[in-house]
N, C-alpha and C positions, 0 to 999 in steps of 0.2 A: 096383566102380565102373569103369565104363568109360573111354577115352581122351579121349575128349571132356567129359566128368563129371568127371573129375582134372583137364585144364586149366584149366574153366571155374572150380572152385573155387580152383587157382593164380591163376588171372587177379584171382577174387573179393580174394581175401587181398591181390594187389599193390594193386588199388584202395582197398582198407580201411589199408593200410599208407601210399599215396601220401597220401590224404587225413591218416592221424593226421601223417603226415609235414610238412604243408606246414602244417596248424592248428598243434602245435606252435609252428612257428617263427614263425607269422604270428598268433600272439593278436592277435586286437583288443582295445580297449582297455572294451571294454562282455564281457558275459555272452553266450554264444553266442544266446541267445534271444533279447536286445534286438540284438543282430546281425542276425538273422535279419528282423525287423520293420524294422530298417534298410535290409535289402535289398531289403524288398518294398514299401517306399516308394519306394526311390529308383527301383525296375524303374518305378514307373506313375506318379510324378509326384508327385499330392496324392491322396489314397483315404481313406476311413472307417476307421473303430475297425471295423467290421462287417466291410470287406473285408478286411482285416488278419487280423483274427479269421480268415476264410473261407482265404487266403490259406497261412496258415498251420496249417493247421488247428490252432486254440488256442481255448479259453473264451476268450467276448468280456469277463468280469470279471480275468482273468489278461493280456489285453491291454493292456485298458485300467490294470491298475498296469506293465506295461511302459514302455507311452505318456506315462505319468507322470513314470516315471523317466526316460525318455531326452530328455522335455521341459525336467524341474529338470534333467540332464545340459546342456542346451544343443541336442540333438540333432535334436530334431524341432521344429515350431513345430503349435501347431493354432491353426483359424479357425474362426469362426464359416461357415458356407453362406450365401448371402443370398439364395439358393433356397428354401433349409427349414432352418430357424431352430431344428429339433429333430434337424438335424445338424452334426457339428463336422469340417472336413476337416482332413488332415493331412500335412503337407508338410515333407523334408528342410529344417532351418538348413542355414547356409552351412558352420559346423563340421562338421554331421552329411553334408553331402556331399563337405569335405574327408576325414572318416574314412572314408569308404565307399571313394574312391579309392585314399589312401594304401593300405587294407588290401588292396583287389582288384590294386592295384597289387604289393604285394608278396607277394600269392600268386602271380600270373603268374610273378614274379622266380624264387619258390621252385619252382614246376614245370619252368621251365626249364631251372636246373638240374639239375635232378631228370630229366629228359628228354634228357640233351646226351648220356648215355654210348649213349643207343639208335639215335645216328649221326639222320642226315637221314631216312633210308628209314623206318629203324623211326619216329621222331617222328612221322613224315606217317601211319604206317599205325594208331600208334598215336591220335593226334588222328581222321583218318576213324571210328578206331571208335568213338572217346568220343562223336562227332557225331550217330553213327549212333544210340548210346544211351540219348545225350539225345533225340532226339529220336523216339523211339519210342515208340507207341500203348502198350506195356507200363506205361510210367509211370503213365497212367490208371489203367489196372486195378488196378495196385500201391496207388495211391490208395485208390482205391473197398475194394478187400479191408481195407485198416489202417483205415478209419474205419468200417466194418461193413458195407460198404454193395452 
């Protein structure tokens, strides 16, 4: 393995470690899965059982008992469309946007500190690169290879 091959996979393992690290301590109060749908409601506003599904890439019947759940939970509300009547849109409650916050909120907290021993320098350089990662064409591809495609 080479020097660059050995770091990358150190680098790998701190990321896998930073994340169990901050889940851990930042359980939300729902199942990672209906977290996850939580999330991607509240990223776009109101969206379908469809986009949700697509979203996440999930069976739109395993969705749809998420949406269930986190409905009788209090957490999401659905509407009718007054568009198209053969769809149901589906929008954060007020609860499920206070969970959303309280939780992103206190994963911030927990990065944070998680971050303070890497001084100013390192935090910044460490942040540009997470930036950099997220937002990188790779993710796509990543995509496409996990669902077959």
């Amino acid at each position: 393995m080479s020097g660059s091959e050995g770091g990358a996979a150190e680098a790998a393992e701190g990321l896998v470690r930073l994340w169990e690290c901050v889940d851990r301590r930042v359980a939300p109060a729902v199942p990672p899965a209906q977290f996850r749908v939580l999330r991607v409601v509240g990223a776009v506003g109101v969206i379908t059982s469809t986009k949700i599904a697509e979203a996440t890439d999930a069976m739109p019947s395993s969705i749809s008992r998420l949406i269930g759940r986190l409905q009788g939970a209090g957490l999401l509300v659905k509407e009718e469309n007054s568009n198209n009547r053969r769809e149901t849109l589906i929008r954060l409650s007020a609860a499920g946007q206070e969970l959303l916050r309280e939780v992103e909120e206190q994963r911030l907290d927990e990065l944070r500190r998680l971050f303070k021993p890497l001084g100013l320098r390192g935090g910044q350089a460490l942040l540009q690169g997470m930036i950099a990662l997220n937002q990188s064409p790779a993710w796509e591809d990543a995509g496409e290879r996990a669902s077959g495609g």
